[in-house]
mmCIF file of the N, C-alpha and C atoms, coordinates in Angstrom:
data_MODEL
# 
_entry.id   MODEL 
# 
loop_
_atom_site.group_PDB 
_atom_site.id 
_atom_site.type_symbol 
_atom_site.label_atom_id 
_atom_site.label_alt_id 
_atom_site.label_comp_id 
_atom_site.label_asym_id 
_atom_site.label_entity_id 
_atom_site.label_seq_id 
_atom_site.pdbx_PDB_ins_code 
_atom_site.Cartn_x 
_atom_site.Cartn_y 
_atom_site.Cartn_z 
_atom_site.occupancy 
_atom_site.B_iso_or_equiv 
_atom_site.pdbx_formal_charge 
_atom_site.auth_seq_id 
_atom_site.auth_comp_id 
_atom_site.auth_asym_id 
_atom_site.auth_atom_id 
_atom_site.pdbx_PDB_model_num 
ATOM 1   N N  . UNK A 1 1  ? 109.050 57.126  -61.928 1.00 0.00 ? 1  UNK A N  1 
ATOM 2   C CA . UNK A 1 1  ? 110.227 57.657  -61.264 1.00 0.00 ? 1  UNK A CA 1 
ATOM 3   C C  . UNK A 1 1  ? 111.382 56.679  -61.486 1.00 0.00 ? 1  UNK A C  1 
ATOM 4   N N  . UNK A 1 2  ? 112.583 56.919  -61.903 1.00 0.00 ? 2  UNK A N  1 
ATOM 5   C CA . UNK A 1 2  ? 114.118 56.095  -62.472 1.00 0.00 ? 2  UNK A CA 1 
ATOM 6   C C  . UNK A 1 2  ? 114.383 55.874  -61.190 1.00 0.00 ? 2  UNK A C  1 
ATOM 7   N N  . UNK A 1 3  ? 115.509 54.947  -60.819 1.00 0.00 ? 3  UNK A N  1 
ATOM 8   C CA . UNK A 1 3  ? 116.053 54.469  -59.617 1.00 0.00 ? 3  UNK A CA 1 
ATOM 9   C C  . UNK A 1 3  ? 116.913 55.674  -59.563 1.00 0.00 ? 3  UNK A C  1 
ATOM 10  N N  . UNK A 1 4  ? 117.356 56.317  -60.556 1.00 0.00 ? 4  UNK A N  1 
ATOM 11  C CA . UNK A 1 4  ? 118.192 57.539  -60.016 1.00 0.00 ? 4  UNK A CA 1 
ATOM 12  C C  . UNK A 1 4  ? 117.629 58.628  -59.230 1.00 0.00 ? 4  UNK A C  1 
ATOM 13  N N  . UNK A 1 5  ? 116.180 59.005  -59.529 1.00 0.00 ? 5  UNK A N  1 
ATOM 14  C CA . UNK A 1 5  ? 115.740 59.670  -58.595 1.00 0.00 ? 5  UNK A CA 1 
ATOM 15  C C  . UNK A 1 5  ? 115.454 58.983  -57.071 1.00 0.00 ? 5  UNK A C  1 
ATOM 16  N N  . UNK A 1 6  ? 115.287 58.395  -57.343 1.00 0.00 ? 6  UNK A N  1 
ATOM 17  C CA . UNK A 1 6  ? 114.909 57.417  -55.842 1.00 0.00 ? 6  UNK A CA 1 
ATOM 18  C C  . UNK A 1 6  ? 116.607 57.975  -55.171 1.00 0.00 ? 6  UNK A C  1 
ATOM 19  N N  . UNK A 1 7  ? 117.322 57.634  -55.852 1.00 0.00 ? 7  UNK A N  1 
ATOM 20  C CA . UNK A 1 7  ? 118.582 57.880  -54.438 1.00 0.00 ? 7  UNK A CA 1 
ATOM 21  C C  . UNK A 1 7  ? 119.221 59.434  -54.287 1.00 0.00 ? 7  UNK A C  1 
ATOM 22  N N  . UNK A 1 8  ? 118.266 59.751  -55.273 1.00 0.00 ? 8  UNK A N  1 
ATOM 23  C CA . UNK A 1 8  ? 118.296 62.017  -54.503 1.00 0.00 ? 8  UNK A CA 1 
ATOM 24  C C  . UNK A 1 8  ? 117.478 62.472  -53.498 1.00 0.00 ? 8  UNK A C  1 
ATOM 25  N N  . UNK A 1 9  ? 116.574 61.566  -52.976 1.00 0.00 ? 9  UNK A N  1 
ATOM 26  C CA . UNK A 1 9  ? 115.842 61.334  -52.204 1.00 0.00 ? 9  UNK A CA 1 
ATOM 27  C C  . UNK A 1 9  ? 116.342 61.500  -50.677 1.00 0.00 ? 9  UNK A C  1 
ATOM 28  N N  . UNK A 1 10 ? 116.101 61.702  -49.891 1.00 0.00 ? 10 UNK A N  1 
ATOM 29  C CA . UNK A 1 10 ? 116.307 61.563  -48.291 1.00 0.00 ? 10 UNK A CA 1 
ATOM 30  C C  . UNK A 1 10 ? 115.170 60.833  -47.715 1.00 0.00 ? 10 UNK A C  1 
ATOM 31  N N  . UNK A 1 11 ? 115.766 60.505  -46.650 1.00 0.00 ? 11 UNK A N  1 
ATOM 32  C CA . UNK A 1 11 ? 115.056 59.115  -45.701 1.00 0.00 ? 11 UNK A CA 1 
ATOM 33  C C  . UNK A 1 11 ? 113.840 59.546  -45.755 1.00 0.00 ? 11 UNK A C  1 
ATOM 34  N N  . UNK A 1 12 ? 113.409 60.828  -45.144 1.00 0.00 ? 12 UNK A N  1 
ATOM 35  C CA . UNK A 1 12 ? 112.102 61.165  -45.026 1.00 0.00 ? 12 UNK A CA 1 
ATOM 36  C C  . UNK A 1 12 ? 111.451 61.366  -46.210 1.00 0.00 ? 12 UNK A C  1 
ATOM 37  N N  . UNK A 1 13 ? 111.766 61.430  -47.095 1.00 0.00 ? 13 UNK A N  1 
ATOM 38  C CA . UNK A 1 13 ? 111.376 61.673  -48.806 1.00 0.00 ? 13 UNK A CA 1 
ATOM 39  C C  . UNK A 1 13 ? 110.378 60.234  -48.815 1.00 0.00 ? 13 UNK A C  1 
ATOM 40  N N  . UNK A 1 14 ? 111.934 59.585  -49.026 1.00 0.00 ? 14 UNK A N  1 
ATOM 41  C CA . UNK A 1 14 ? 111.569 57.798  -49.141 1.00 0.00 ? 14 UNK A CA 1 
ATOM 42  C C  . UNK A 1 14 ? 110.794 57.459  -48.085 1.00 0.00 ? 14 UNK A C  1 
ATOM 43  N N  . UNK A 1 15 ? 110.263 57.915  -47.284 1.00 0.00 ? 15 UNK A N  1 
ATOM 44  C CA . UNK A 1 15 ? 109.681 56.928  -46.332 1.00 0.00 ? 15 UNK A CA 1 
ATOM 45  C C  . UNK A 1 15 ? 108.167 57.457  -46.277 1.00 0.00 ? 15 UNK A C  1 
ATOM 46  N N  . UNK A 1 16 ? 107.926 58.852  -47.276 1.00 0.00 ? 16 UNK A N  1 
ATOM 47  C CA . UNK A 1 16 ? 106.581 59.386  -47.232 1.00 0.00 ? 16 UNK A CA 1 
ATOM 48  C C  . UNK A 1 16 ? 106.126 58.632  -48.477 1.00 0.00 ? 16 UNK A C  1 
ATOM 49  N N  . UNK A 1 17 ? 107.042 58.175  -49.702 1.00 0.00 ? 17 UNK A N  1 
ATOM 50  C CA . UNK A 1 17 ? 106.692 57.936  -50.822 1.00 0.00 ? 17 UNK A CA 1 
ATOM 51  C C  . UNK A 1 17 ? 106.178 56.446  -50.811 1.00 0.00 ? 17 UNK A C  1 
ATOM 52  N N  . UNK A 1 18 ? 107.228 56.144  -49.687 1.00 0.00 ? 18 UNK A N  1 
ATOM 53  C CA . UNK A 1 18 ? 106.470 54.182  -49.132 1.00 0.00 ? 18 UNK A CA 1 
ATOM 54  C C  . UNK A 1 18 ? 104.816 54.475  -48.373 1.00 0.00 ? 18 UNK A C  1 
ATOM 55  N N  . UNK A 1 19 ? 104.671 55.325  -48.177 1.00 0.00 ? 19 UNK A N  1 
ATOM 56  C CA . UNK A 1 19 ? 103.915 55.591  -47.308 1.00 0.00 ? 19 UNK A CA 1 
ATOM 57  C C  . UNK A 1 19 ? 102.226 55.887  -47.858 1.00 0.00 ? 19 UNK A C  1 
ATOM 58  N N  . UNK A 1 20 ? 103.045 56.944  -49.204 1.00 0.00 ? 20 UNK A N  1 
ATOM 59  C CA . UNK A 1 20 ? 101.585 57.470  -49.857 1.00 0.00 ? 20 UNK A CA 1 
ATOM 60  C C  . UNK A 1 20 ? 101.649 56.156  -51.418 1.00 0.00 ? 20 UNK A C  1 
ATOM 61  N N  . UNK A 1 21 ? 102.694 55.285  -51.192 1.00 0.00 ? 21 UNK A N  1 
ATOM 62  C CA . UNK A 1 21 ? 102.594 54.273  -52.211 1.00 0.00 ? 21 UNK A CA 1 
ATOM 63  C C  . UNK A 1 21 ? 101.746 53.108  -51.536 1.00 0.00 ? 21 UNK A C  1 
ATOM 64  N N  . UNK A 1 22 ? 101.400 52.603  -50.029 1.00 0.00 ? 22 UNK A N  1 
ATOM 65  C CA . UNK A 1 22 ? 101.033 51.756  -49.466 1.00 0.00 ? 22 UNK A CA 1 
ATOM 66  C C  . UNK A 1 22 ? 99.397  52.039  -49.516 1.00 0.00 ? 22 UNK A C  1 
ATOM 67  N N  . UNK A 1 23 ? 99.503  53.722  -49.306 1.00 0.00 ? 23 UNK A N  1 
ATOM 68  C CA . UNK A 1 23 ? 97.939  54.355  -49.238 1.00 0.00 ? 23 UNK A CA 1 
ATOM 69  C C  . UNK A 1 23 ? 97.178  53.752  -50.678 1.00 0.00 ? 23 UNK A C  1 
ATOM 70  N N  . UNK A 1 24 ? 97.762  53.915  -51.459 1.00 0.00 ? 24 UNK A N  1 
ATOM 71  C CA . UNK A 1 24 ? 97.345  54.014  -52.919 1.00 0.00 ? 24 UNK A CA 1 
ATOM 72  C C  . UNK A 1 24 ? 97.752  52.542  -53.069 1.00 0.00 ? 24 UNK A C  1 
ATOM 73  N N  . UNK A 1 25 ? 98.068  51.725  -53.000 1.00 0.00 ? 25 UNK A N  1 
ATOM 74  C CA . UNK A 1 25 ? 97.827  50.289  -53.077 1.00 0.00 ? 25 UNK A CA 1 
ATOM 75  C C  . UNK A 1 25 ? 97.026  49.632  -51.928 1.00 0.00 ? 25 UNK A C  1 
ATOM 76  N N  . UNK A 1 26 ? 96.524  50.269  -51.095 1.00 0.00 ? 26 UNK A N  1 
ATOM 77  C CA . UNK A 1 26 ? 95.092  50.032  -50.152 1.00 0.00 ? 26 UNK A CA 1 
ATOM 78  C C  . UNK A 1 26 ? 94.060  50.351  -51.132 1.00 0.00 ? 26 UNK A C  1 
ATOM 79  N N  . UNK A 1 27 ? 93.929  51.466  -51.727 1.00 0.00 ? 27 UNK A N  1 
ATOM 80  C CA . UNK A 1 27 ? 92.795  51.563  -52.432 1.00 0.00 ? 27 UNK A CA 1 
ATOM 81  C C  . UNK A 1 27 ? 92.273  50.938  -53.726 1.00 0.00 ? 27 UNK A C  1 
ATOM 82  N N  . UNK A 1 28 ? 93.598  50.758  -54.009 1.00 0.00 ? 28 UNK A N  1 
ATOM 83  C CA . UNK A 1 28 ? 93.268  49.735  -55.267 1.00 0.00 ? 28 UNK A CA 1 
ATOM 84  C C  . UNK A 1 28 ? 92.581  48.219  -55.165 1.00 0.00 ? 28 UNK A C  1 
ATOM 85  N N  . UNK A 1 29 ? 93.484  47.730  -54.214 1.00 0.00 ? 29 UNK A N  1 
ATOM 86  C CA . UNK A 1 29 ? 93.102  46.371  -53.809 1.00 0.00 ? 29 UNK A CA 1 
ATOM 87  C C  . UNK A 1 29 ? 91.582  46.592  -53.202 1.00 0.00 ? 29 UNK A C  1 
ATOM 88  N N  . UNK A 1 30 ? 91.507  47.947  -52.141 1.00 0.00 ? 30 UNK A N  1 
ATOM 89  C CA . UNK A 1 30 ? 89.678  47.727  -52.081 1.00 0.00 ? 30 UNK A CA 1 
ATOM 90  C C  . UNK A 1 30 ? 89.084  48.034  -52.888 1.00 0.00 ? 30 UNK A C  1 
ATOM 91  N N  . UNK A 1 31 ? 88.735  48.688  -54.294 1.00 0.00 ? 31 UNK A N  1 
ATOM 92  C CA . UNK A 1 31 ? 88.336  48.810  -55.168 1.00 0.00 ? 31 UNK A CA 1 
ATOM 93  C C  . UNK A 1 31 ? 88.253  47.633  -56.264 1.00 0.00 ? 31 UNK A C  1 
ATOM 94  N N  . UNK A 1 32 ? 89.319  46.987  -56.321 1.00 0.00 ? 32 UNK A N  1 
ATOM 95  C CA . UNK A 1 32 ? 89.307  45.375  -57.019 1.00 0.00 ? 32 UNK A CA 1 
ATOM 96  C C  . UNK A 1 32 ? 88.369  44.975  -56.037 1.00 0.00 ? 32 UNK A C  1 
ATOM 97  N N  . UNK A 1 33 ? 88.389  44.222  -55.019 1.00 0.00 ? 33 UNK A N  1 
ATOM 98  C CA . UNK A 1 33 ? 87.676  43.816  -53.890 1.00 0.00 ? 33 UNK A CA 1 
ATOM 99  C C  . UNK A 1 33 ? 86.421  44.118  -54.186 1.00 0.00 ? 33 UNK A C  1 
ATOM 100 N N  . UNK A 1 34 ? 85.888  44.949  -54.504 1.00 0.00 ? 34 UNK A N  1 
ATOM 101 C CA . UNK A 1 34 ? 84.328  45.414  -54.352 1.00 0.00 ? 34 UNK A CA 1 
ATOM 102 C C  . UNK A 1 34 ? 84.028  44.695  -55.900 1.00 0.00 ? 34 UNK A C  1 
ATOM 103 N N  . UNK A 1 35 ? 84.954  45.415  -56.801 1.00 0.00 ? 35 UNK A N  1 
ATOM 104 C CA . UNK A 1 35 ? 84.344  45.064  -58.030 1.00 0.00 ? 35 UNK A CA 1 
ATOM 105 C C  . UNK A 1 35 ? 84.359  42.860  -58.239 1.00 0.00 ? 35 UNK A C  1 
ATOM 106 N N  . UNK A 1 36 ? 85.116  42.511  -57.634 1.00 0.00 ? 36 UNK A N  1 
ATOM 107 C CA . UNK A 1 36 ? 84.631  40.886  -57.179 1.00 0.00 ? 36 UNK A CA 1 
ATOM 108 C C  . UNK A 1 36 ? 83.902  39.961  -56.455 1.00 0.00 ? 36 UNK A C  1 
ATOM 109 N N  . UNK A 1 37 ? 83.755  41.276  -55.325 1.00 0.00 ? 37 UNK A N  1 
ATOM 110 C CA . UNK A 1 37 ? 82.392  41.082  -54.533 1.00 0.00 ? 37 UNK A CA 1 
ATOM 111 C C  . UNK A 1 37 ? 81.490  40.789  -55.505 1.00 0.00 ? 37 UNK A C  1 
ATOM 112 N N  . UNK A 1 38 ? 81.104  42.320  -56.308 1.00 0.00 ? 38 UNK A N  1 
ATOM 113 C CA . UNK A 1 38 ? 79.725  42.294  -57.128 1.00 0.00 ? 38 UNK A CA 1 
ATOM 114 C C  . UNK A 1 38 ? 79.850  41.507  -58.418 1.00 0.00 ? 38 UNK A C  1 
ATOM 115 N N  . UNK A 1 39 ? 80.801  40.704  -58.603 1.00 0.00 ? 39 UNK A N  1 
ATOM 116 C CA . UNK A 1 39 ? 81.106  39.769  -59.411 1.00 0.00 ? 39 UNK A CA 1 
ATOM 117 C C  . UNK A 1 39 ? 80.317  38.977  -59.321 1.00 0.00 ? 39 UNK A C  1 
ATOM 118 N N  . UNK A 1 40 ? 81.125  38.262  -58.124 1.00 0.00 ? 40 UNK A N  1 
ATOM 119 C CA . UNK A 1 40 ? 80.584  36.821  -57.434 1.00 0.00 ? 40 UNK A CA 1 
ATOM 120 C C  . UNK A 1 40 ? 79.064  36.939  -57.069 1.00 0.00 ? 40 UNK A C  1 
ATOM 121 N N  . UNK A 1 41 ? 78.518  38.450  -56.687 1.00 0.00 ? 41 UNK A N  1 
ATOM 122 C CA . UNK A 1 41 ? 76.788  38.357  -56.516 1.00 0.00 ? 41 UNK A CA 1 
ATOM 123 C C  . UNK A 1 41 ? 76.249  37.687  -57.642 1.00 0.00 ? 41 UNK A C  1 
ATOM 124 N N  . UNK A 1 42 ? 76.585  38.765  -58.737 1.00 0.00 ? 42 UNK A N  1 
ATOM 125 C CA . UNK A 1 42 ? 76.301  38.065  -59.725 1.00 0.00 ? 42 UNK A CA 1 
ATOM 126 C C  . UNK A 1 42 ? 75.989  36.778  -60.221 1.00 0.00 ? 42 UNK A C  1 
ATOM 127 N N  . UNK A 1 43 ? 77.202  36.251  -60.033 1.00 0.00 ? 43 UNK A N  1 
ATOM 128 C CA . UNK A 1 43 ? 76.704  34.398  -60.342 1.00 0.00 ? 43 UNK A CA 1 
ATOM 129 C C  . UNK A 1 43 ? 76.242  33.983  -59.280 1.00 0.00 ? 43 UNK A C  1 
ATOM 130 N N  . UNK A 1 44 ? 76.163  34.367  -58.162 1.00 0.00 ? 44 UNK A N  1 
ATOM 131 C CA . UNK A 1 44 ? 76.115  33.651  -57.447 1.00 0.00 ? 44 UNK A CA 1 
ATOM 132 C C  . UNK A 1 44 ? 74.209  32.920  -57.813 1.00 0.00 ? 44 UNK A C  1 
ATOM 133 N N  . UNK A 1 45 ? 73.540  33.693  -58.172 1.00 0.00 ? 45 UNK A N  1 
ATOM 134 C CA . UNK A 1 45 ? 72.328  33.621  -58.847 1.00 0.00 ? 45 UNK A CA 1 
ATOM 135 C C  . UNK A 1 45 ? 71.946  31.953  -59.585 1.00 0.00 ? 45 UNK A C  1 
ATOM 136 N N  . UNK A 1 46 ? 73.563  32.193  -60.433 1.00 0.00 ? 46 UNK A N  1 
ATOM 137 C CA . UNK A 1 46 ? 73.337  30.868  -61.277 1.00 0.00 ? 46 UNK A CA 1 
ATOM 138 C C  . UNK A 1 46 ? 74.091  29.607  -60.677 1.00 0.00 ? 46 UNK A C  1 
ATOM 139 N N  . UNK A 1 47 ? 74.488  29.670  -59.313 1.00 0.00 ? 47 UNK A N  1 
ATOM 140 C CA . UNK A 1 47 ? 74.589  28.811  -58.688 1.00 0.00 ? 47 UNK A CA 1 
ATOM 141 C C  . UNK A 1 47 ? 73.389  28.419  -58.008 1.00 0.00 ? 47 UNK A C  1 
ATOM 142 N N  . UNK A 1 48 ? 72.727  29.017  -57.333 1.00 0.00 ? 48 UNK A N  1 
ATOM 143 C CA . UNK A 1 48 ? 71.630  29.041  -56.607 1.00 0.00 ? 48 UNK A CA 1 
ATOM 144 C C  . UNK A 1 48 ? 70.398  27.813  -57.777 1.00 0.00 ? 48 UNK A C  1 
ATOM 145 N N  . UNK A 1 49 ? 70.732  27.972  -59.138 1.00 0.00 ? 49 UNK A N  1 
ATOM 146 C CA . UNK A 1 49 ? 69.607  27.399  -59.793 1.00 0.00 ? 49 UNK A CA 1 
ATOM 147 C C  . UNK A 1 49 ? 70.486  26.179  -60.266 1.00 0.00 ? 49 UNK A C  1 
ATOM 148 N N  . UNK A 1 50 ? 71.834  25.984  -60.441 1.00 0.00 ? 50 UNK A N  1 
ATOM 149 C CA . UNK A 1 50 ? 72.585  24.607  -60.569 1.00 0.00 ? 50 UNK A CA 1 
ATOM 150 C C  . UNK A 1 50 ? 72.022  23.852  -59.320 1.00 0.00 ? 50 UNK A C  1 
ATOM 151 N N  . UNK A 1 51 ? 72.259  23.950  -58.469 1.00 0.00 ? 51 UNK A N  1 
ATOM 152 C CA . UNK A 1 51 ? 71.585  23.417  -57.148 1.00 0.00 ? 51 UNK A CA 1 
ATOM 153 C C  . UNK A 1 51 ? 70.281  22.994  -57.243 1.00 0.00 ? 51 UNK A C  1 
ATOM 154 N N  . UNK A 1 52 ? 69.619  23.549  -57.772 1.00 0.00 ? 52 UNK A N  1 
ATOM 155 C CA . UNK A 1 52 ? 67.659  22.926  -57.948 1.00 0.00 ? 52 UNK A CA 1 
ATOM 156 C C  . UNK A 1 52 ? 67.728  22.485  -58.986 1.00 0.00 ? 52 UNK A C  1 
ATOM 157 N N  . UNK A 1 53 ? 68.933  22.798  -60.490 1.00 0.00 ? 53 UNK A N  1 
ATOM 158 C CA . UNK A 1 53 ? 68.364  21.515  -61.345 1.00 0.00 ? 53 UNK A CA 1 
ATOM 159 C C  . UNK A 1 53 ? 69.073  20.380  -60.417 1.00 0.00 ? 53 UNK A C  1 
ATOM 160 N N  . UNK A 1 54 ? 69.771  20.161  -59.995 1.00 0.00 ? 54 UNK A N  1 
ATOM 161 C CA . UNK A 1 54 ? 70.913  18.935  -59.341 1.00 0.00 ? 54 UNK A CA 1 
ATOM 162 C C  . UNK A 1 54 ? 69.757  18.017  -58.418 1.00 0.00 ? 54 UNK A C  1 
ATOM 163 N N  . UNK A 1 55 ? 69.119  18.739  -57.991 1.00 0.00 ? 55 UNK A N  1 
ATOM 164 C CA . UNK A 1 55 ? 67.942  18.092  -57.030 1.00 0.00 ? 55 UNK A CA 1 
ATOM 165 C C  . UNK A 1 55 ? 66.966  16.796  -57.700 1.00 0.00 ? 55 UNK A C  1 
ATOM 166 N N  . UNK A 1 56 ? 67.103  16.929  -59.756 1.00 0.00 ? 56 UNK A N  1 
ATOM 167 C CA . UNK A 1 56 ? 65.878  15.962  -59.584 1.00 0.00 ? 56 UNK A CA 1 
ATOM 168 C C  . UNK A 1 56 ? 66.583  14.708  -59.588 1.00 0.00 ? 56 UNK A C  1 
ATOM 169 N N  . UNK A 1 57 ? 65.950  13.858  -59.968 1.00 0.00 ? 57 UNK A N  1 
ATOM 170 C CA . UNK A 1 57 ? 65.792  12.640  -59.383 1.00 0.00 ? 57 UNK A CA 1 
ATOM 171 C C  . UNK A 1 57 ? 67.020  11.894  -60.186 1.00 0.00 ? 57 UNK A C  1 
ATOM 172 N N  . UNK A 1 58 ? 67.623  10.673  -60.727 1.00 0.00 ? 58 UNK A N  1 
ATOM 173 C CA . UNK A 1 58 ? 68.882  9.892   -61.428 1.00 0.00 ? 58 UNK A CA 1 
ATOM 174 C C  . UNK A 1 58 ? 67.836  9.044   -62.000 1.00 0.00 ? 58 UNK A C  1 
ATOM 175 N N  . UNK A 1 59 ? 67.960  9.022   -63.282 1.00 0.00 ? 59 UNK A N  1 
ATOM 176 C CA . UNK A 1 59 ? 67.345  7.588   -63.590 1.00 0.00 ? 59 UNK A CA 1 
ATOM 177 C C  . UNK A 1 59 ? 68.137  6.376   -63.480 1.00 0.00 ? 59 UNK A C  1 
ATOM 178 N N  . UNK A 1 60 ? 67.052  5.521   -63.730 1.00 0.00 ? 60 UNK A N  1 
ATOM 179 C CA . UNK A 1 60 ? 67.256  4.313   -62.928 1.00 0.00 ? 60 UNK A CA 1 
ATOM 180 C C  . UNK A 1 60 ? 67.917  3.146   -64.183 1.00 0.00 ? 60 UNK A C  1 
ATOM 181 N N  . UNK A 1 61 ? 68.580  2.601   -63.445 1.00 0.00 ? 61 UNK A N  1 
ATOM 182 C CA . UNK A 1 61 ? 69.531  1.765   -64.904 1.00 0.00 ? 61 UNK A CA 1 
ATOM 183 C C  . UNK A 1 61 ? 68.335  1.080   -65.323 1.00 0.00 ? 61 UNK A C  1 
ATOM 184 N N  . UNK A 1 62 ? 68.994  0.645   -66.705 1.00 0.00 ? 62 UNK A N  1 
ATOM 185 C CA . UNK A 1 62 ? 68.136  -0.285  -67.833 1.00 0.00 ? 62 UNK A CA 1 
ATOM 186 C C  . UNK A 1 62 ? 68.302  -1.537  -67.215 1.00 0.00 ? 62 UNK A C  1 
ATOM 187 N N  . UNK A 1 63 ? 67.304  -2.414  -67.698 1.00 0.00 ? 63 UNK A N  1 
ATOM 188 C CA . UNK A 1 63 ? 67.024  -4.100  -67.149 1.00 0.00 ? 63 UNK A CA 1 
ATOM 189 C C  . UNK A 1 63 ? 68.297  -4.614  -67.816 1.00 0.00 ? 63 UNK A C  1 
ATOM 190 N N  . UNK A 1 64 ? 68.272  -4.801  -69.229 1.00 0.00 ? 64 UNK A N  1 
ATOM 191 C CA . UNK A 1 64 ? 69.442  -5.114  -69.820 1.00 0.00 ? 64 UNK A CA 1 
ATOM 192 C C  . UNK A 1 64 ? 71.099  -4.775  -69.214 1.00 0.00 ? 64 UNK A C  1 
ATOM 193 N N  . UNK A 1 65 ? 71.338  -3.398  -68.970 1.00 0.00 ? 65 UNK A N  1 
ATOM 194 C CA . UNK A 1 65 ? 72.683  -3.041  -68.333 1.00 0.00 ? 65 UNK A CA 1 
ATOM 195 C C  . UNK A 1 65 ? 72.752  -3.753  -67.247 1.00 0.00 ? 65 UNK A C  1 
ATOM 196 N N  . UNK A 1 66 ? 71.987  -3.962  -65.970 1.00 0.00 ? 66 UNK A N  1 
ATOM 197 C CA . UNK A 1 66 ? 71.757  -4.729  -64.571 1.00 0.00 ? 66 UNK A CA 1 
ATOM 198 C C  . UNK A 1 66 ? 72.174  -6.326  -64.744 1.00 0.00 ? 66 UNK A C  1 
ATOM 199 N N  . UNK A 1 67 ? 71.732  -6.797  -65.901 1.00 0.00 ? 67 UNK A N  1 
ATOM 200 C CA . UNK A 1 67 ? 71.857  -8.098  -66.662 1.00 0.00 ? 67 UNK A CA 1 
ATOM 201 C C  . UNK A 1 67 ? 73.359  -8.404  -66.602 1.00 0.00 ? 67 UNK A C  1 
ATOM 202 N N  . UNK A 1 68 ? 74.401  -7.081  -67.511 1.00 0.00 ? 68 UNK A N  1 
ATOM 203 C CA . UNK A 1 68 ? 75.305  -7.843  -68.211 1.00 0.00 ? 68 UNK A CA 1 
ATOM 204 C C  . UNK A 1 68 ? 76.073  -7.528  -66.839 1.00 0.00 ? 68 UNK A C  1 
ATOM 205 N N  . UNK A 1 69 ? 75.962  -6.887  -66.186 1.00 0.00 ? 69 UNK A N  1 
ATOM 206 C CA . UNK A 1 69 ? 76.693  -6.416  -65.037 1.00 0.00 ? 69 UNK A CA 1 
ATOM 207 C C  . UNK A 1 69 ? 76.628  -7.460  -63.878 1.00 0.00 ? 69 UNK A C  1 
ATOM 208 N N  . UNK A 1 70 ? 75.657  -8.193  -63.624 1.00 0.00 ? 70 UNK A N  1 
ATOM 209 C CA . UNK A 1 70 ? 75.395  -9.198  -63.071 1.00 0.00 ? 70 UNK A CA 1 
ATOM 210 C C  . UNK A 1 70 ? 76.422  -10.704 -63.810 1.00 0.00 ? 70 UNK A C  1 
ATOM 211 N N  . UNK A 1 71 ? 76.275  -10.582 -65.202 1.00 0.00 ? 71 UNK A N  1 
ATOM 212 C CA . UNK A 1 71 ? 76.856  -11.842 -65.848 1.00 0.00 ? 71 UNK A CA 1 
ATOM 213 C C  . UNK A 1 71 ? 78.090  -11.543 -65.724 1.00 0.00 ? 71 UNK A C  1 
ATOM 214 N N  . UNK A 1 72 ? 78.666  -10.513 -65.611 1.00 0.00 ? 72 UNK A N  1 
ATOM 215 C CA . UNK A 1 72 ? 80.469  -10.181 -65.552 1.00 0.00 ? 72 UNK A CA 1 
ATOM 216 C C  . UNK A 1 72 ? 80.698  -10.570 -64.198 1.00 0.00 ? 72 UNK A C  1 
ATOM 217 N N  . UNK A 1 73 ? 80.302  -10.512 -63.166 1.00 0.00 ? 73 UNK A N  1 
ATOM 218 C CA . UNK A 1 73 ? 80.412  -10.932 -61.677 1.00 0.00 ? 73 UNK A CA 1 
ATOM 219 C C  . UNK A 1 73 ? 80.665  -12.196 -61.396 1.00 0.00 ? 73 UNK A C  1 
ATOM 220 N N  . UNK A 1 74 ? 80.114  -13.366 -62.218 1.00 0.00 ? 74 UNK A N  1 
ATOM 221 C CA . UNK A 1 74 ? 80.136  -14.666 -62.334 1.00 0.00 ? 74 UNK A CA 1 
ATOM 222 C C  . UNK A 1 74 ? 81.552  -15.074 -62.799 1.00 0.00 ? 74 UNK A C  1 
ATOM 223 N N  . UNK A 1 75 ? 81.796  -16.362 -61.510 1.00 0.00 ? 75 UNK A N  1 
ATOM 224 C CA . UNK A 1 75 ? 83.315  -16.152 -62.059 1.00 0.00 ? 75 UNK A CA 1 
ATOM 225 C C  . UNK A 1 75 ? 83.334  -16.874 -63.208 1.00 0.00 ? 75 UNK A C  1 
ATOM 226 N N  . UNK A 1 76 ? 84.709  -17.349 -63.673 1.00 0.00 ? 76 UNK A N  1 
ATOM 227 C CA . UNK A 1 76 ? 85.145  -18.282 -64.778 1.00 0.00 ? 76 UNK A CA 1 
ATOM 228 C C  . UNK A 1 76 ? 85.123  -19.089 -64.406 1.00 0.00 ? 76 UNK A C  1 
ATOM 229 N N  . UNK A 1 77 ? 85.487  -20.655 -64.894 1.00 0.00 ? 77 UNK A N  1 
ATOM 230 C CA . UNK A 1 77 ? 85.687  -21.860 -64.459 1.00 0.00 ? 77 UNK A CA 1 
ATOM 231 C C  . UNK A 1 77 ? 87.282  -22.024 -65.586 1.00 0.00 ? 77 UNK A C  1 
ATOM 232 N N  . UNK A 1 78 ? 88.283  -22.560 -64.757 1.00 0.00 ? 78 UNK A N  1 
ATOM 233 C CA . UNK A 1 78 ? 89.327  -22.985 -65.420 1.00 0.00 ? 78 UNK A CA 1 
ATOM 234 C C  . UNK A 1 78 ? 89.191  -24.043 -66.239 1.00 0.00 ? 78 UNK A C  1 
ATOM 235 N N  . UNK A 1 79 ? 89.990  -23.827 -67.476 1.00 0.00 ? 79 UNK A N  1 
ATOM 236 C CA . UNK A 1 79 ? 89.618  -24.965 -68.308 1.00 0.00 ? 79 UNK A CA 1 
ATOM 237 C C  . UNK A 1 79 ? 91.081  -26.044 -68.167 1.00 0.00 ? 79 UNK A C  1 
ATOM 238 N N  . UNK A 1 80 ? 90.553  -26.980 -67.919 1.00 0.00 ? 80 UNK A N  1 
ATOM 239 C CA . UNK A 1 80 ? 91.414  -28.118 -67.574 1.00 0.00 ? 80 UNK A CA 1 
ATOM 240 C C  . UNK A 1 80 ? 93.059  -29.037 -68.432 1.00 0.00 ? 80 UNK A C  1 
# 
């Protein structure tokens, strides 16, 4: 519809067309809505199993890494 028709319009025209335009942008948005609902079910699956791999255990640092990490801690001595 052109903006020119919009102003051949009368109040009550315009105010049914806001009216059955608000209806019809309710339904859309609940219809998006559902279809993101069953989106998100969807993964939600492969969240559920990120979570149990995340659970095992960290390995444990190397003897060597613990070493140099320890020797960097040690301060300097100024040289004179």
């Amino acid at each position: 519809m052109a903006k020119n028709d919009l102003d051949l319009l009368s109040i009550e025209e315009l105010a049914a067309l806001r009216e059955s335009a608000t209806d019809k942008l309710m339904e859309k948005v609940a219809a998006r809505r559902a279809e993101l609902e069953a989106e998100l079910e969807k993964l939600s699956q492969y969240d559920k199993l990120a979570r149990k791999s995340q659970a095992a255990p960290v390995a444990k640092a190397k003897k060597s890494d613990e070493q140099k990490a320890d020797v960097a801690k040690e301060p300097v001595a100024k040289a004179a």
